[in-house]
C-alpha positions in Angstrom: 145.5 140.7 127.7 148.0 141.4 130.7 152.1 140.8 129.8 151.5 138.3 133.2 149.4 136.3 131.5 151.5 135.4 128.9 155.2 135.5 130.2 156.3 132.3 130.7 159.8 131.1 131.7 162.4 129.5 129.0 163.8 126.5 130.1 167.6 126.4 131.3 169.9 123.9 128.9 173.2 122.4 129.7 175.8 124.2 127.8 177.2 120.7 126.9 174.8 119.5 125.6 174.8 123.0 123.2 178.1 122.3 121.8 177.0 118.7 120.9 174.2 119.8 119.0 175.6 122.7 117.6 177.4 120.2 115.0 174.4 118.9 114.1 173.7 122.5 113.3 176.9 123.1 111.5 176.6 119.5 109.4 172.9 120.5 108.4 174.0 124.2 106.9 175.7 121.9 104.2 172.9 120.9 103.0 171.0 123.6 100.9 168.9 123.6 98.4 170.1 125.3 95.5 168.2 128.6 94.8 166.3 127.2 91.9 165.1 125.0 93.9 162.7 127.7 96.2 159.9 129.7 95.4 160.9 133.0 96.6 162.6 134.6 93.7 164.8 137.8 93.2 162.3 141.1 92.2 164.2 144.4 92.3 166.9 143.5 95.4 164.0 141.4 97.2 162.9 137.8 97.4 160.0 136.7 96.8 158.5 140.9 97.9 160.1 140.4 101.1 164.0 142.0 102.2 166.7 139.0 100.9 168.1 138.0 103.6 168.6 134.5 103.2 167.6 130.8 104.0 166.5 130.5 107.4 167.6 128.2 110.0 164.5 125.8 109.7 165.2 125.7 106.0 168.5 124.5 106.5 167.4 122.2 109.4 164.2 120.7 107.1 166.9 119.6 104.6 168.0 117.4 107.3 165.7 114.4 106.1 164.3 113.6 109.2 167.5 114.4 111.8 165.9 117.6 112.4 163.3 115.8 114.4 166.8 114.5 116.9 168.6 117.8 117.2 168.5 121.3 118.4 170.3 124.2 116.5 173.3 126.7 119.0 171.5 129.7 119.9 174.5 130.9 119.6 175.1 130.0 116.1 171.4 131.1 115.2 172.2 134.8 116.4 175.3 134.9 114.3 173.3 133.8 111.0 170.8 136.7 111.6 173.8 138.9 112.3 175.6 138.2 108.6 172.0 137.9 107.0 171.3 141.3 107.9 174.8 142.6 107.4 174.9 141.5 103.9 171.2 142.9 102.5 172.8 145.9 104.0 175.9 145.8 101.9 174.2 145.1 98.5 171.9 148.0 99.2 174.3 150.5 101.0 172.8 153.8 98.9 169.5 152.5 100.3 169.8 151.1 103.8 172.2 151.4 106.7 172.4 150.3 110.6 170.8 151.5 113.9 172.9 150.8 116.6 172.4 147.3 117.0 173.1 146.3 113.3 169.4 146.1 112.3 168.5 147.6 108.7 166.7 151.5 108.6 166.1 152.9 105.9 169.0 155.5 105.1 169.3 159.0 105.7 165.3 159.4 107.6 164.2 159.8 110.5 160.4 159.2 112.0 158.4 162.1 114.0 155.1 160.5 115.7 152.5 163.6 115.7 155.2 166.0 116.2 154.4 169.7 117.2 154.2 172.8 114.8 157.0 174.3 116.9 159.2 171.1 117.2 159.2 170.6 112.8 160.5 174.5 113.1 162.5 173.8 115.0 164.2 171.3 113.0 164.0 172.5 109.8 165.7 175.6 111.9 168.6 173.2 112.3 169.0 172.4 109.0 166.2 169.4 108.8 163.5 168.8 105.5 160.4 167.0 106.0 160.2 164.5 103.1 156.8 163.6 103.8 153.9 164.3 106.1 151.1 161.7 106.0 148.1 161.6 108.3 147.4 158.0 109.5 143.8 157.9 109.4 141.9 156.0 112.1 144.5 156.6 114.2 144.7 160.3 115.0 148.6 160.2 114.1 150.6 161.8 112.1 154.2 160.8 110.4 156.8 163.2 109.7 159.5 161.3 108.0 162.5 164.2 108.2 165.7 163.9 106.3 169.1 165.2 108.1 171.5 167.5 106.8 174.2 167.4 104.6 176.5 164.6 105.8 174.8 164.2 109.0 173.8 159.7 109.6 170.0 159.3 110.8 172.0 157.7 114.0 173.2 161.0 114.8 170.1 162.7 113.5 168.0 161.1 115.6 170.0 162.2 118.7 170.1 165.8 117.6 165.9 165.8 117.3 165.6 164.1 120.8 167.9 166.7 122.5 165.8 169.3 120.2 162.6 168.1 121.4 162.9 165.7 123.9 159.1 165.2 124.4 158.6 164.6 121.5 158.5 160.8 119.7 161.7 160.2 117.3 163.0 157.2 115.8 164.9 155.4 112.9 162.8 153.8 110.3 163.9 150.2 110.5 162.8 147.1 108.0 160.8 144.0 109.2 161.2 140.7 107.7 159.4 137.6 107.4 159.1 134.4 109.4 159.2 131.8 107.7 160.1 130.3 103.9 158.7 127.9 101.6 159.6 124.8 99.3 158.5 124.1 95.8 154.9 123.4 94.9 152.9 120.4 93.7 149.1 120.1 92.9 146.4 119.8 95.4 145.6 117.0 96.8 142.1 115.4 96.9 139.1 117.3 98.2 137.0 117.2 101.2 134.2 119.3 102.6 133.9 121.7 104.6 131.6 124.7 106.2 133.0 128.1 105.4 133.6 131.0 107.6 130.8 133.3 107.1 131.0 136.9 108.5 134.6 136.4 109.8 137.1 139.4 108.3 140.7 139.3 109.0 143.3 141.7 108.1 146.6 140.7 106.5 150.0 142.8 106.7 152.7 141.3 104.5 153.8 141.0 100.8 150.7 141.2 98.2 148.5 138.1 97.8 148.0 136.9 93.8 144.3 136.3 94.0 143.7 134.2 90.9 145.5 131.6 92.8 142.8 128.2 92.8 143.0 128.6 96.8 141.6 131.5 96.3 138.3 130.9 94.5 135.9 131.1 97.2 137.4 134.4 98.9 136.9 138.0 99.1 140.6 139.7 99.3 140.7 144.2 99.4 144.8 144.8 98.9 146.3 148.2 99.4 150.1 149.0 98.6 152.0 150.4 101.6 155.7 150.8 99.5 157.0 151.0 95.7 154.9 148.7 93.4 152.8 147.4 95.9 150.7 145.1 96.1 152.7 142.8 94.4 151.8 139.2 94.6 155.1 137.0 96.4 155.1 133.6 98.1 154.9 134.9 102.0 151.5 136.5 101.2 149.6 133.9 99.5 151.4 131.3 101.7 149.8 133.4 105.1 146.6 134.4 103.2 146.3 130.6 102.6 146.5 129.7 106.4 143.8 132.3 107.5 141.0 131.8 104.6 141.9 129.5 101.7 140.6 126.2 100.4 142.2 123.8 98.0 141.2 120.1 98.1 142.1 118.8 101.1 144.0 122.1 102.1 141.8 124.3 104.0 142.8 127.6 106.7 142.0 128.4 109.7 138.7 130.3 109.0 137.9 129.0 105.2 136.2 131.9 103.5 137.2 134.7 105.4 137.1 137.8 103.6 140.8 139.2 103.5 142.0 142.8 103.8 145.4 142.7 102.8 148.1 145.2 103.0 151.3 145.2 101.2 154.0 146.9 102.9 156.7 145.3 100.6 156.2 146.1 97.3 159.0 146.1 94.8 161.8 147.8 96.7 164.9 146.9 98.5 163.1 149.4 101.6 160.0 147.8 101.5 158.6 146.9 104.9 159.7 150.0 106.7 158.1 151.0 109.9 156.6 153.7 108.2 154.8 151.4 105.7 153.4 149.0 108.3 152.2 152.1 110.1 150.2 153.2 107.3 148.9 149.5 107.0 148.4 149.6 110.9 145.7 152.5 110.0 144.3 151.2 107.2 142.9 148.2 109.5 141.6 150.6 111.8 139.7 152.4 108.8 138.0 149.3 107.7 137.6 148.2 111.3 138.7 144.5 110.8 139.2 142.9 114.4 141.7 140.6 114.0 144.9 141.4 112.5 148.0 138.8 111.3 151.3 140.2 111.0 153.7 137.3 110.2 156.9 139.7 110.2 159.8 140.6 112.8 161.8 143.8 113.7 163.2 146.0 116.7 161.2 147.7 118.7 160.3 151.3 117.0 158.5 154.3 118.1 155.9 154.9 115.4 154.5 151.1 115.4 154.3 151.0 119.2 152.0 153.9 118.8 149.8 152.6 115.7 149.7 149.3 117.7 148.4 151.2 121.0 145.8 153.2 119.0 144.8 150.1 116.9 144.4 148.0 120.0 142.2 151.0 121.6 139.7 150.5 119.1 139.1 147.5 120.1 140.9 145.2 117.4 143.5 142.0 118.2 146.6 142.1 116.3 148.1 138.3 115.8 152.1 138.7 115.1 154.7 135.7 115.1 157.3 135.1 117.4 160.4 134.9 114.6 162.6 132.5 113.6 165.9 133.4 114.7 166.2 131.5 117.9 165.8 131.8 122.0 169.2 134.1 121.8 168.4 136.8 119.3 166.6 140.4 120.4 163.0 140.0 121.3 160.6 140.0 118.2 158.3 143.1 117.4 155.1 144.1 117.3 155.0 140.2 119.1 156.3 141.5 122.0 154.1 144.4 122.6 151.8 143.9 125.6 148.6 144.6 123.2 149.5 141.6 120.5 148.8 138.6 120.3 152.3 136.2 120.1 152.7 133.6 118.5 155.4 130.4 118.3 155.0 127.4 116.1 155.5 123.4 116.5 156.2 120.4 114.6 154.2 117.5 114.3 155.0 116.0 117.3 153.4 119.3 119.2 157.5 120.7 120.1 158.2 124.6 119.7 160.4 124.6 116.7 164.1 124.8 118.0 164.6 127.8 115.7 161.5 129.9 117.4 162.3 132.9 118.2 161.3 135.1 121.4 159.1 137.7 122.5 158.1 139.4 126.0 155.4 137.0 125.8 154.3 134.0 123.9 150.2 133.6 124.0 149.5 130.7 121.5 151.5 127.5 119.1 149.9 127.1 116.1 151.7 124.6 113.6 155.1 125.7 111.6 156.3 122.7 110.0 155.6 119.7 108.2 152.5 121.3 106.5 151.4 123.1 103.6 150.3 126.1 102.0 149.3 128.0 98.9 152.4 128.5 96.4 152.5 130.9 93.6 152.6 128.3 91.0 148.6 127.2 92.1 149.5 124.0 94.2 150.9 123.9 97.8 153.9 124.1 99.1 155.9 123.0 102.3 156.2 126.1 104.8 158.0 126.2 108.1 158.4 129.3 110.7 156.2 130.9 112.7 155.4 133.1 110.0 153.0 130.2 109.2 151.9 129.6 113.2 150.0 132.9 113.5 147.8 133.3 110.6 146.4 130.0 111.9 145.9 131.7 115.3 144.7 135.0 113.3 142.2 132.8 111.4 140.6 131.0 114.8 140.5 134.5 116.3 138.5 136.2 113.3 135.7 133.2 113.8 135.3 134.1 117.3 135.5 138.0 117.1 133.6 139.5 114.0 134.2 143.1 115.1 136.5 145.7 116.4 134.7 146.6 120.0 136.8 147.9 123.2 136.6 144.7 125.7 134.8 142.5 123.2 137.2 140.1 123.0 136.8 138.4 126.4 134.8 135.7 125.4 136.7 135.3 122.5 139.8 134.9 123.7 138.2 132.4 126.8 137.0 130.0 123.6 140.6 130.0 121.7 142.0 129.1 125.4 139.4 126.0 125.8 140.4 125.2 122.4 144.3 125.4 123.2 146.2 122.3 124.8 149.6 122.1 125.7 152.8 121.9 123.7 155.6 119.3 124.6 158.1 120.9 126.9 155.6 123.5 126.8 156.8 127.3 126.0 153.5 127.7 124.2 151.5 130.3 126.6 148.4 129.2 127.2 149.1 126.1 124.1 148.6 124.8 120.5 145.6 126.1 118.7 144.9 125.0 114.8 145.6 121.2 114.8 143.2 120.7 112.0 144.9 122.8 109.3 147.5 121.3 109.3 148.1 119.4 106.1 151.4 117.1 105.2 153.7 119.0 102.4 153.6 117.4 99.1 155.9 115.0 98.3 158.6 115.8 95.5 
């Protein structure tokens, strides 16, 4: 898929009308939930298996008992919540995590080296560099280095030193990626109703672990790997995704029901969990058991290493599905969305409008639907999810019943039917438009 023929323009508001309904924003941040009240939960400096980092805007905006439907959040004031999110899970895990230059979270005192040279690691170490650990990324023909600096030396600066050491080589910081999207409290399922399964369809799954004695789980075949400390380990954002792609549970059912899952946890039970380096390794794990599609609900800065996993990934023929974020039109473009080889993905409400928290990629390919629905919640009911985290494993899902295998320029005709499927979102900014309609299932009521 060509980066033309998914760019698409944003459209041009009056800054007026901005400060009007930036208020709205402001009044609607009073109204949180206390934390009791969620299902993520602290585990070891995380929430829920995914970096804390605090209620999202469409949480805050949901709580708005139905003026969220009237109103638009500030860009403005979106980008500054993302900025003090990620400043403060810094701060309460400074031993751990530091900064890159524009005040995402790396993992302290490392720096990644993508198939570097014999010469060029001698080269380091020469300079006073260790090499913490070398791991092949099988299916990929890569290699990480991760290399610590020396004494008293920040991976900032690091990383600069080994690019003027080597500069053909392929350095870079070893940021975190977070999720997009949150959920409510659970209730029971609702009421059955039938439905065909998805025979033969396989779909991988990068994000926290996935509890599989879950109810929505009975009918499905899930493989998890652990990518970080403690992983898998079963938290909300997994089985909420997992849900979307293959799960059934009375009147609940995802976009590909059945679908055997091959899920990689790149959280774990640590406060670094979701490093580039971990969704590397998951990156090459797909390619080893050669699923073809591929969701990855999670958001970062652009990096090095997963640009190249992505690239050798996508070579081989499979379709990785990534959402768009939810920390609105202002803030950095999302990655891996915004790679010209994925698949990006923005969500709508019921009323088929981009949620006004989206965030943005180089491209936007498919909606799928982010709010007012459901999906599976630790306790065994469903929950009410919104973000796009919840948008792509719906487009994931219809992907994965199109396209059974990882072939080099098989996915044509697949692709052709999810477009005939797709129709347009209000206002549009939905790339080629809403995909999913059916799975979309009204929260519980509490």
């Amino acid at each position: 898929m060509s980066d033309d023929r998914a760019i698409e323009p944003q459209p041009v508001r009056k800054r007026s009308r901005w400060r009007r309904l930036g208020l709205w924003a402001t009044a609607l941040a009073a109204l949180a939930l206390p934390a009791g009240a969620q299902i993520l939960r602290p585990l070891g400096g995380v929430v829920g298996g995914l970096p804390a980092v605090g209620p999202t805007i469409g949480q805050t905006l949901e709580r708005g008992a139905g003026v969220v439907d009237r109103t638009l959040p500030d860009p403005q004031s979106l980008l500054e919540d993302r900025r003090r999110r990620l400043r403060d899970l810094v701060r309460a895990n400074r031993r751990l995590l530091d900064t890159d230059a524009a005040g995402d979270p790396i993992v302290r005192g490392e720096v990644l080296a993508t198939s570097p040279t014999p010469q060029a690691l001698a080269a380091a170490r020469a300079v006073g560099f260790t090499a913490l650990r070398q791991t092949p990324l099988e299916g990929l023909d890569l290699q990480v280095v991760v290399l610590a600096p020396p004494p008293r030396m920040s991976a900032r600066e690091a990383l600069g030193r080994l690019r003027k050491l080597d500069p053909q080589g392929q350095y870079d910081l070893n940021p975190l990626y977070f999720s997009a999207g949150a959920t409510t409290a659970g209730s029971a399922a609702p009421p059955a109703r039938t439905g065909a399964g998805a025979s033969g369809a396989r779909v991988g799954l990068i994000d926290t672990g996935v509890d599989t004695r879950l109810p929505v789980f009975a009918a499905v075949a899930v493989e998890q790997r652990g990518f970080a400390a403690g992983a898998p380990t079963a938290a909300a954002h997994g089985a909420a995704t997992a849900s979307l792609i293959a799960g059934r549970l009375g009147a609940f059912h995802g976009a590909a029901p059945g679908a055997r899952l091959y899920v990689a946890d790149i959280y774990g039970a640590t406060p670094t969990g979701g490093s580039a380096e971990a969704l590397a390794g998951a990156l090459a794990w797909m390619a080893q058991v050669r699923v073809a599609v591929i969701n990855v609900s999670l958001v970062g800065p652009p990096n090095g290493l997963v640009a190249a996993a992505v690239r050798a990934l996508s070579a081989r023929g499979a379709r990785i599905v990534a959402a768009v974020g939810n920390d609105g039109p202002a803030a950095p473009p999302a990655y891996p969305a915004s790679y010209p080889q994925v698949i990006a993905v923005t969500a709508v409400d019921a009323h088929d409008r981009v949620l006004p928290e989206a965030g943005r990629a180089a491209h936007v390919d498919y909606a799928a639907p982010g709010a007012q629905m459901s999906a599976a919640a630790p306790g065994g009911g469903l929950a009410a999810v919104r973000g796009t985290s919840f948008a792509a494993p719906i487009v994931a899902g219809r992907l994965a019943l199109l396209l059974h295998e990882a072939d080099p320029g098989a996915d044509g005709a697949a692709l052709a039917a999810l477009d005939r499927e797709a129709r347009p979102a209000v206002g549009g900014r939905a790339g080629h438009g809403v995909i999913g309609d059916d799975v979309r299932l009204a929260p519980p009521r509490r």
